[in-house]
Structures are given as structure tokens and as C-alpha cells.
N, C-alpha and C positions, 0 to 999 in steps of 0.2 A: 294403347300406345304410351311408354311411358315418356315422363317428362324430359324434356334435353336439361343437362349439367350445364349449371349457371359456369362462368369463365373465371371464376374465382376460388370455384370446389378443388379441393385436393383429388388429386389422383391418382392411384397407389399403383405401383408396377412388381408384382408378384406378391402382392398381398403385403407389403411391404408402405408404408405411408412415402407421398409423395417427397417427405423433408429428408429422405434415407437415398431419393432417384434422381437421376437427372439426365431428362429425355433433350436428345439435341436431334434435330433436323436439320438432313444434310439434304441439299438441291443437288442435281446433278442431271441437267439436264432438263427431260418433260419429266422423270420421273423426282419422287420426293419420299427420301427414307429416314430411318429412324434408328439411334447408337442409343442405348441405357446401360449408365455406369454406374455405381454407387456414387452419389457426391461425394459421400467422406473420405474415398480412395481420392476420388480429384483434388479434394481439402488438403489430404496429407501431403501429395504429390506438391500443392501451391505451396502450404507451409516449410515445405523442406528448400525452396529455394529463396523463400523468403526471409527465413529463420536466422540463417547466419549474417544477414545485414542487419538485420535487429537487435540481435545479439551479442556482437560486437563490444567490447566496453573499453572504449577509449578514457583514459586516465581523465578525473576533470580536478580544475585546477580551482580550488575555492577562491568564493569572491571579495571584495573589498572588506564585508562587512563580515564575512565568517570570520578572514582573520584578523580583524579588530576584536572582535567579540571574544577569538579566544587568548588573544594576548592579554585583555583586561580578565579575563577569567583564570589566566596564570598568575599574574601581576597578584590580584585580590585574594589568591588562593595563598601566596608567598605572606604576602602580610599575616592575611589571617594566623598562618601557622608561628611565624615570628612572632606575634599578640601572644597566641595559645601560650607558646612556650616560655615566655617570661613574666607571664602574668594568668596563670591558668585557673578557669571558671571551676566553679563549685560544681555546677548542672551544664552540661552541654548537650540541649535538642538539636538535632539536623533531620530534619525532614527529609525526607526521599523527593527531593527537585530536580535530578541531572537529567532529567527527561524536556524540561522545560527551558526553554532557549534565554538568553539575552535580555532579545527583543522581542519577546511573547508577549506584549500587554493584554492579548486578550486570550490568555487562558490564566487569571488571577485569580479568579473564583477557585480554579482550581488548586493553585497554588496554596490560596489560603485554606482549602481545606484538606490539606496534604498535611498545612500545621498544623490546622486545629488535630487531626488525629496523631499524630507524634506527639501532641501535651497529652492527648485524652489518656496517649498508651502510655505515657510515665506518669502521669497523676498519682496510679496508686502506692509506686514506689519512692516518689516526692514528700507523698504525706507520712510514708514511714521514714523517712531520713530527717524530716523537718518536724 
């Protein structure tokens, strides 16, 4: 006699794993039957009416602090160039930072080694100009 299947065993419907079926019992009566669909046909079916309320993309309207942030990042970007242009450095490093926000205080680490590699790549051409 073999052993009865513990109630937590998969059980596959046409050789097919059970995560592929999905068996619905339907009452009707004294009798008690049984519909198998593919899940993923049902998935797709849920998805598609679910899809378009999720997807939606309503305009959003930045917050206090984005456009603080970027009105001092215009303002500083203005100076900067007004500095550059009447009084222009010998050596200008700029690091690849526009990735990093404002108010990132904690990605500095990363920040500073964004500069340390912008000196490390002009080093060699420093020491020949100097």
C-alpha cells in the first residue's frame, strides 16, 4: 500500500508541476467537480485588467525641496560660470557628480572617490604641463 501524499506535496496536472495548474472545485449540489486551467492564462487575464490602473502616469508635481535644490543649483551653476569667465583657472577638474543630489549626505564616500579618480586621471597630464 503506498503511502498517502502529505497536504503540502505539489501535485502536477498532466505531467505539468503544480505552479503551471490550478485546480478549482466547484460544489453543485451533492455532487463535487473539478475545472484546471493554466494559472498563467488566469495571471495574464488578472494582469490585463489590472495593468492599465497601474500604469497610468499621472503628471507629479515636484516637491518643496526638489525645487529648492534646483533653483540653488541654477543660481551656483550662474556664478560658477560668471567666476570661470572673468577670471579663468589654469586646471579645471569636474568630477562626474550629477548623479548625486543636494542633499545626499550619505553617499560622500562616494562622492569623494569620484574625485579622488578625476585627479588620479589628470595626474599624468599635470605633471607634464607643470
Amino acid at each position: 500500500m503506498p503511502w498517502p501524499r502529505p497536504a503540502s506535496s505539489p501535485i502536477s496536472c498532466a505531467g505539468l508541476p503544480s505552479a503551471l495548474w490550478s485546480v478549482r472545485l466547484m460544489l453543485q449540489g451533492d455532487s463535487v467537480s473539478y475545472d484546471s486551467e493554466p494559472a498563467s492564462s488566469r495571471l495574464r487575464e488578472q494582469a490585463t485588467h489590472i495593468a492599465p490602473r497601474l500604469l497610468t502616469q499621472e503628471p507629479s508635481t515636484p516637491g518643496y525641496f526638489d525645487v529648492l535644490a534646483n533653483s540653488i543649483n541654477i543660481m551656483q551653476d550662474y556664478i560658477t560660470r560668471a567666476r570661470l569667465a572673468g577670471d579663468p583657472p589654469h586646471v579645471l577638474l569636474v568630477p562626474r557628480l550629477g548623479h548625486i543630489g543636494l542633499m545626499e549626505y550619505n553617499r560622500a564616500k562616494e562622492a569623494i572617490a569620484e574625485g579622488r579618480l578625476c585627479v588620479e586621471q589628470a595626474l599624468p597630464m599635470l605633471k607634464l604641463l607643470f
